[in-house]
Steps between C-alpha positions, in 0.01 A plus 500: 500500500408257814507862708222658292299134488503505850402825586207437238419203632432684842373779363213307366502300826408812676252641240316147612574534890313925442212339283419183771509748771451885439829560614851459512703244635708521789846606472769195455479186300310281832137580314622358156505148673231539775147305512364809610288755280470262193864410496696341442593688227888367389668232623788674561647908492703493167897523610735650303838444732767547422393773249207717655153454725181660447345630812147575575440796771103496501455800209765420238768235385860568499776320272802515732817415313755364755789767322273763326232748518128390654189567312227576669125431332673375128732232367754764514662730215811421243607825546630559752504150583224408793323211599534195292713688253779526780453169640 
């Protein structure tokens, strides 16, 4: 459940970054805690060690489960098991 919180949590985070500033953020997690363009935003980039870490490439979040399948865009599936479901 933390795994789908967090990815909301930065979902909405970058729904607020796109509406501030016409576009989207840069890709990694430095613009989450940044001064710059009406940041900060978080105070920190939601860690899910040992389990799984949600990655931000500049178009789309990914759930990466340390021993499982990625999502790419979505919390992941149940089945197959992807995302948070195989973290």
């Amino acid at each position: 459940m933390a795994c789908q919180l967090n990815f909301q949590v930065i979902t909405t985070t970058i729904k607020d970054y796109q509406a501030l500033n016409g576009s989207n953020p840069a890709a990694g997690t430095a613009w989450t805690t940044s001064r710059a363009n009406g940041g900060p935003y978080m105070q920190s980039w939601p860690n899910g060690q040992p389990y799984y870490s949600i990655e931000w490439n500049g178009s789309a979040l990914s759930v990466v489960p340390f021993s499982g399948t990625a999502s790419h865009g979505s919390i992941g599936t149940s089945a197959p098991a992807t995302g948070c479901f195989a973290a």
